[in-house]
N, CA, C and O of each residue as an XYZ file, in Angstrom:
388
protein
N       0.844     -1.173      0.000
C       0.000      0.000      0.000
C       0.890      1.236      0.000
O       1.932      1.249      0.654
N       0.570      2.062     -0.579
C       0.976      3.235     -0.572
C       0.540      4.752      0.657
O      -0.488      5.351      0.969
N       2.433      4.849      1.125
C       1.491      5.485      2.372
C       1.853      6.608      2.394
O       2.903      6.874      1.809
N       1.054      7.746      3.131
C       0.906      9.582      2.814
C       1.607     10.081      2.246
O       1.196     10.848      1.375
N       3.351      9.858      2.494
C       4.222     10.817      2.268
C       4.804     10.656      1.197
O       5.812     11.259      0.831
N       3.920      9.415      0.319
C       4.531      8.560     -0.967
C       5.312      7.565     -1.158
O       5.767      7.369     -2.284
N       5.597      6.810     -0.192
C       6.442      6.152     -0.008
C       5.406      4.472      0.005
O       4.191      4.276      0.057
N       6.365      3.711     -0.054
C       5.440      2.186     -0.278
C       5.484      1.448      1.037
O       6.171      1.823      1.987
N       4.857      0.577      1.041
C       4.894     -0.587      2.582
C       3.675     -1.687      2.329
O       2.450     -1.780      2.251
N       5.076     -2.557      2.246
C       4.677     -3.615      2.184
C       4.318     -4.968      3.191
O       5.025     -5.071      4.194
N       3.252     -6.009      2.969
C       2.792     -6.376      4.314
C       2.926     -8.163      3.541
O       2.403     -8.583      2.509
N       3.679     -8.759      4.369
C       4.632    -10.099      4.012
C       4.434    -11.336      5.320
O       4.553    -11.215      6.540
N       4.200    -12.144      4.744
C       3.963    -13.281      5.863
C       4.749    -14.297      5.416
O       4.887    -14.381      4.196
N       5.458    -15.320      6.317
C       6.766    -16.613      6.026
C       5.584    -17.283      7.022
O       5.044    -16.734      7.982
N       5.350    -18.631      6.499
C       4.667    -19.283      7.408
C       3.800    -18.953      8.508
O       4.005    -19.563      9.558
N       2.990    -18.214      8.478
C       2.326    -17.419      9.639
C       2.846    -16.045      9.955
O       2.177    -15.021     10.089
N       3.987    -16.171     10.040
C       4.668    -15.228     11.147
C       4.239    -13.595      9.788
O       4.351    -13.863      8.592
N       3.971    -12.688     10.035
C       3.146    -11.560      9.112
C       4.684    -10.492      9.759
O       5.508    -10.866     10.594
N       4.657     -9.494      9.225
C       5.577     -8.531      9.119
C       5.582     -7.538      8.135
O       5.676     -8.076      7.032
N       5.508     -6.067      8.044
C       5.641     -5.160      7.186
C       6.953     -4.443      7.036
O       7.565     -4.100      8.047
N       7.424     -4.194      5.828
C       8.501     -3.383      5.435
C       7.938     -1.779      4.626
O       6.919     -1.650      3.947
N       8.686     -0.986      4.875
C       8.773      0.590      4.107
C       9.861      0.758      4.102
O      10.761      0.108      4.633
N       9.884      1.670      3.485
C      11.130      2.865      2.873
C      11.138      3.893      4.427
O      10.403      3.930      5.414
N      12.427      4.674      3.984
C      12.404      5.461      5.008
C      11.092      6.433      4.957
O      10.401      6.757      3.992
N      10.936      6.982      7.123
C       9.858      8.285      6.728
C       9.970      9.310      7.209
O      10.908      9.218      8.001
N       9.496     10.466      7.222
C       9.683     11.614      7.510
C       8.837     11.525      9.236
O       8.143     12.421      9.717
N       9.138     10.306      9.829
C       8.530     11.098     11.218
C       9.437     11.778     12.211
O       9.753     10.821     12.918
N       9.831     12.450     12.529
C      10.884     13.518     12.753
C      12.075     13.205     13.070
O      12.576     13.230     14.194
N      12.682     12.822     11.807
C      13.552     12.663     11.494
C      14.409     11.273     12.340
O      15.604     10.984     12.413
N      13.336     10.717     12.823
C      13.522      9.671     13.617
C      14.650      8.487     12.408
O      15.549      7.724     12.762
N      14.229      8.708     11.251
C      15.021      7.528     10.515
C      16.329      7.652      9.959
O      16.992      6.768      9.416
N      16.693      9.119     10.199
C      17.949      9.289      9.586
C      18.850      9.585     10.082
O      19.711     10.318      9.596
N      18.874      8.701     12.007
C      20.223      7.588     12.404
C      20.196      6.516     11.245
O      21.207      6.327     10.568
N      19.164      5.897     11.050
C      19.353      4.493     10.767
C      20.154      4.419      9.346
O      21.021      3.565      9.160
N      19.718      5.581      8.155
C      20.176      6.179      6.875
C      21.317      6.325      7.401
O      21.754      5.222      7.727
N      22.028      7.171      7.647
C      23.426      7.274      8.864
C      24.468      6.021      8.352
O      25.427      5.975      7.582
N      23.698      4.963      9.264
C      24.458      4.166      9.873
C      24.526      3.092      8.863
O      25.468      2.302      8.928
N      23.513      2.956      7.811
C      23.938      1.735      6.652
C      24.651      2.390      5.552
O      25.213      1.671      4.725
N      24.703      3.767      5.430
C      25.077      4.315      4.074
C      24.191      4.401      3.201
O      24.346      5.193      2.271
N      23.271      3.759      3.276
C      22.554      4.111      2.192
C      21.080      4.451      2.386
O      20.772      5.417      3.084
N      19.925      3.496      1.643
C      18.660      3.742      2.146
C      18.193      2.901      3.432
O      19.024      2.039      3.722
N      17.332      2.927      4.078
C      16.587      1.958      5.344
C      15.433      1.468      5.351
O      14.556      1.690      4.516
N      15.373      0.873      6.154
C      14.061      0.417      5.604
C      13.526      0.367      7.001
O      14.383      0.496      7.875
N      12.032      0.175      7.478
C      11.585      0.359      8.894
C      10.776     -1.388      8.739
O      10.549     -2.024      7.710
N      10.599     -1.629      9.675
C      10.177     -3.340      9.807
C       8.958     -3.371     10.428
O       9.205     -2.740     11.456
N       7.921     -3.656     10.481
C       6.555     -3.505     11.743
C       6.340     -5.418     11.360
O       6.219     -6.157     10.383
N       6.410     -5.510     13.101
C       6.438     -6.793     12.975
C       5.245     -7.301     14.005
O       5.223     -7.064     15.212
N       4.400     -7.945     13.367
C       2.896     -8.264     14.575
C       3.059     -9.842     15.279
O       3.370    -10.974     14.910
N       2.619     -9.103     16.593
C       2.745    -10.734     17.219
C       1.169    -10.688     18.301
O       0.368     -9.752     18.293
N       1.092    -11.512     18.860
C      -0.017    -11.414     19.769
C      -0.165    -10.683     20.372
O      -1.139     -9.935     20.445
N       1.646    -10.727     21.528
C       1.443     -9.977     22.675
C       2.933     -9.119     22.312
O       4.112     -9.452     22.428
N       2.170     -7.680     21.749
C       3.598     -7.059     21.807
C       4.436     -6.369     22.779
O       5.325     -5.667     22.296
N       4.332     -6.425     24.143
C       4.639     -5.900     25.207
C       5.753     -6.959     25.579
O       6.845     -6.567     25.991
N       5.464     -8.328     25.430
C       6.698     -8.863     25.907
C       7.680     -9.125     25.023
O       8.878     -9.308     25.239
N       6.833     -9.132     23.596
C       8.175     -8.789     22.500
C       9.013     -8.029     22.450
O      10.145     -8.443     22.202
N       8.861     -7.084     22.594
C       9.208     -5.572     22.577
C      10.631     -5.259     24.376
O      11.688     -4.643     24.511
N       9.752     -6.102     25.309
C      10.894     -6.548     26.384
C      12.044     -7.126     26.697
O      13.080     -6.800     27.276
N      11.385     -8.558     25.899
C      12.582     -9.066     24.981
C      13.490     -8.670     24.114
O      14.665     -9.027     24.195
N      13.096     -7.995     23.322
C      14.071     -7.112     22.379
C      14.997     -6.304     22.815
O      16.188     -6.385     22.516
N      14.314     -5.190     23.805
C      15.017     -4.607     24.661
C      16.233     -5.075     25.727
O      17.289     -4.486     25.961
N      15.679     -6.449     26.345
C      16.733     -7.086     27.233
C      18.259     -7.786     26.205
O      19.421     -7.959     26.573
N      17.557     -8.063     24.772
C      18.742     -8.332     23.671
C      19.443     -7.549     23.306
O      20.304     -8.042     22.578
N      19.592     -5.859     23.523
C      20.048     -5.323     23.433
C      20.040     -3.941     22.181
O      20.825     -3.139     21.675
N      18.247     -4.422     22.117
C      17.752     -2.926     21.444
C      17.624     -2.217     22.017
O      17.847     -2.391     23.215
N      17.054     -0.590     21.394
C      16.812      0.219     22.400
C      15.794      1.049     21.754
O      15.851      1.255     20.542
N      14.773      1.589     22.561
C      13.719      2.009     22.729
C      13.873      3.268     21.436
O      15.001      3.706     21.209
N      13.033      3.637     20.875
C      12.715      4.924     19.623
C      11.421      5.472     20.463
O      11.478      6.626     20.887
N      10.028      4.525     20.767
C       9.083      5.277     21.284
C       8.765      3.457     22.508
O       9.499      2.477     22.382
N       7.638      3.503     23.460
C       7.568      2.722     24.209
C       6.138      2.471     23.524
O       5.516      3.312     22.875
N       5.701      1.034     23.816
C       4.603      0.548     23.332
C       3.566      1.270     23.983
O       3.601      1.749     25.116
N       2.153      1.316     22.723
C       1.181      2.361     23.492
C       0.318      2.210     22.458
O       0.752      1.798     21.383
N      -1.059      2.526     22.625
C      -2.268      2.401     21.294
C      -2.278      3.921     20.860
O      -2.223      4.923     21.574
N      -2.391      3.767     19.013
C      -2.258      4.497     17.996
C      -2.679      4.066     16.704
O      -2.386      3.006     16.150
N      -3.600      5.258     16.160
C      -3.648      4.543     14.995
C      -4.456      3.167     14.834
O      -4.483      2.593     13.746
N      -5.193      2.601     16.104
C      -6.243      1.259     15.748
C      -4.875      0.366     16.334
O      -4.900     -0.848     16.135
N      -3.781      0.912     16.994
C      -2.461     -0.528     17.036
C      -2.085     -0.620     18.062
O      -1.963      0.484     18.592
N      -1.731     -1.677     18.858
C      -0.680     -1.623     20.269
C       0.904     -1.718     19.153
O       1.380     -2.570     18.403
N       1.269     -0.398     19.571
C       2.770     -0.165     19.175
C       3.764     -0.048     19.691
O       3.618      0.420     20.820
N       5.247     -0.339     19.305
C       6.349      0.254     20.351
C       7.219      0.162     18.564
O       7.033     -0.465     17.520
N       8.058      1.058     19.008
C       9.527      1.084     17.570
C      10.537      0.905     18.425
O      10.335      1.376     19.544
N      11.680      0.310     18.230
C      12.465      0.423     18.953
C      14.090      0.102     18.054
O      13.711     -0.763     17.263
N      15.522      0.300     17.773
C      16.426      0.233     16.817
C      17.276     -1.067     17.678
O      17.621     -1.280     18.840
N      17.361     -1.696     16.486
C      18.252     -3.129     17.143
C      19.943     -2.730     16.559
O      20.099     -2.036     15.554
N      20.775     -3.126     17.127
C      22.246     -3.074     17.233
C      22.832     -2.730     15.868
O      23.973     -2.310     15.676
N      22.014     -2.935     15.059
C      22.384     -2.759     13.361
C      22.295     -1.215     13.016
O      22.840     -0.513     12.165
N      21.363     -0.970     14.050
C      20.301      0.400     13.534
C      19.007      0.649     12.667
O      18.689      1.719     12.150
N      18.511     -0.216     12.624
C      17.580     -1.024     12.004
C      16.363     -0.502     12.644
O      16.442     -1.193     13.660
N      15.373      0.145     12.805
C      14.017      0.403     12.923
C      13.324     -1.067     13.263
O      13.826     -1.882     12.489
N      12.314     -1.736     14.175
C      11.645     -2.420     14.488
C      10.381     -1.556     14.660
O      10.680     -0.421     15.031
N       8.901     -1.775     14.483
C       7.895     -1.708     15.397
C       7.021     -2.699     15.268
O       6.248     -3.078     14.387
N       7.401     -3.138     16.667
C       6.099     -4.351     17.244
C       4.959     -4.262     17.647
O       4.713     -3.774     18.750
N       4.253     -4.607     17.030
C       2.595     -4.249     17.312
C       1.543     -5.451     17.550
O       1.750     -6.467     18.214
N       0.534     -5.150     16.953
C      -0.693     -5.488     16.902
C      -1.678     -4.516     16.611
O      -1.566     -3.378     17.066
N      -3.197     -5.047     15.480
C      -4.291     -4.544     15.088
C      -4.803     -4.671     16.278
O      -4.534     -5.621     17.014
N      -5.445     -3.901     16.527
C      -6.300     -3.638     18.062
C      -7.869     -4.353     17.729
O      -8.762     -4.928     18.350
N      -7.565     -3.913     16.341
C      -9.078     -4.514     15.573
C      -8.812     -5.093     14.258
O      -8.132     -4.475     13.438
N      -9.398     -6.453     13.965
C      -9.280     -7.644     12.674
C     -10.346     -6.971     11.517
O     -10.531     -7.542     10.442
């Protein structure tokens, strides 16, 4: 789907497990550590699981670190958070099917 700022995002499933990719975005300027740090373009990841609060804990105790803390937005339980690469994560869930 194509989203506001023109940019694409795409929504991908491997055996169950569902996950979305985009291009970088203009939310304040939140993505361009991650541009930074690969050299080139980035990409942001939204990855859905049941319960994203302990995903998102987990991640954190592996040694990501927090961008925003999980919270409802947008119809979603969300959190973003950048893993060791610099890599954009947000773990969520549809609040509603």
């Amino acid at each position: 789907m194509e989203d506001p700022d023109g940019g694409l995002v795409v929504r991908l499933s491997v055996e169950g497990a569902e996950f979305w990719v985009s291009g970088k975005s203009n939310d304040s300027g939140i993505d361009k550590m991650t541009h930074e740090n690969l050299g080139g373009d980035s990409i942001k990841i939204v990855l859905t699981v049941d319960n994203p609060d302990s995903v998102f804990e987990q991640a954190l105790k592996a040694g990501a670190k927090e961008v925003f803390p999980v919270g409802e937005d947008f119809g979603w339980r969300l959190g973003r958070l950048s893993d060791p690469f610099g890599l954009h994560w947000e773990i969520g869930k549809p609040l509603t099917e």
